[in-house]
N, C-alpha and C positions, 0 to 999 in steps of 0.2 A: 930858311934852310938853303944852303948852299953847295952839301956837297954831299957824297955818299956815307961819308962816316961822319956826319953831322948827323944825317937821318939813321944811321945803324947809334949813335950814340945816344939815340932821343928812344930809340928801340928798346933798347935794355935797358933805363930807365923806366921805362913803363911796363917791362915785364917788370922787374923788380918788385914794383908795388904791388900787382896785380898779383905776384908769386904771393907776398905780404900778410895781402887781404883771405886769401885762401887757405896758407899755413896757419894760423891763427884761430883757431875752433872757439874760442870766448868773446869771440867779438861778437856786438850787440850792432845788428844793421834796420837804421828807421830810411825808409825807404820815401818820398811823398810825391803824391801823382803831380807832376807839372805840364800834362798836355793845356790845351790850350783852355778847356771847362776848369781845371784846375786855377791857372792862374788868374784867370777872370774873376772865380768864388776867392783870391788872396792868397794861393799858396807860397809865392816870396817870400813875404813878412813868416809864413811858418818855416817856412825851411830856414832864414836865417835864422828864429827864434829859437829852432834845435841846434843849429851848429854851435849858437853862442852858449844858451844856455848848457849843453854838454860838456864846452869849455869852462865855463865860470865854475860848474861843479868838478871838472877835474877830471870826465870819466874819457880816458884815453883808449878805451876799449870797444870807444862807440863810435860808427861811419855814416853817416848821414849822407844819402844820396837821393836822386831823383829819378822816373820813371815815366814814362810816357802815361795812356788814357789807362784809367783803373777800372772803368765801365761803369761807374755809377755817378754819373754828372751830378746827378743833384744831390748829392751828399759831400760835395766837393767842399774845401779844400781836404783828400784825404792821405792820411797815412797808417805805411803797417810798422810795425814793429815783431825783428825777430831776434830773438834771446835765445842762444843755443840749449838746447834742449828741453823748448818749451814749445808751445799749440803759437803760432800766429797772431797777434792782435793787429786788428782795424780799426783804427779811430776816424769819425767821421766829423766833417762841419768842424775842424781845427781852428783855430787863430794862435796867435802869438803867446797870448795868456793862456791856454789850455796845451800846447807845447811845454811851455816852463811846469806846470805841473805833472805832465805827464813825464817828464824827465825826471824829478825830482819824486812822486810817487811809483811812478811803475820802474827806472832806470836804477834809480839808487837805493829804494826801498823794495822794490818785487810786488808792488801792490797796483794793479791796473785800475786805471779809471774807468771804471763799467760806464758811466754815467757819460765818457765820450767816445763808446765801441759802436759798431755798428749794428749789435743788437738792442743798445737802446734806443737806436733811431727806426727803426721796422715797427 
């Protein structure tokens, strides 16, 4: 960055998006812990295995991002999942292969994998 409206022009690009992400009420946001217990237990390989796999299915309506400590180290690698106007899901002890399924059962079909929430790990 160089100059004043280099920085004012990187500005409102980033509002834009941000405007974007907010206008947008159908968007589906997977959210996955990447403090440092996160990434340790592999959460890389999941967070890129949602980005891709969201892409290869087509779903445009989904933002995959990342978040600091979730508070539960040892269920790490985790993530939520939020679908407008539904309850929250947490999936816990993720990897690359239960990503693609969970995109493809819970994302494209409405059907949650109980079987990697965080009520089947308790």
């Amino acid at each position: 960055m160089k100059s004043l409206a280099e920085l004012r022009e990187i500005r409102e690009r980033v509002k834009g998006s941000v405007a974007m992400r907010r206008e947008n009420p159908d968007t589906i946001r997977i959210v996955v812990g990447m403090a440092t217990c996160g990434i340790a237990a592999g959460a890389r390989p999941v967070l890129q295995a949602f980005l891709e796999e969201a892409a290869k299915q087509g779903l445009d309506n989904v933002v995959v991002t990342q978040t600091g400590c979730m508070g539960l180290c040892r269920l790490e690698p985790i993530v939520e999942v939020y679908v407008p106007g539904q309850e929250k899901v947490t999936y816990v002890k993720m990897t690359a292969e239960k990503a693609a399924k969970v995109v493809s059962n819970h994302l494209v079909n409405g059907v949650v994998v109980d079987e990697y929430t965080i009520g089947s790990a308790q």
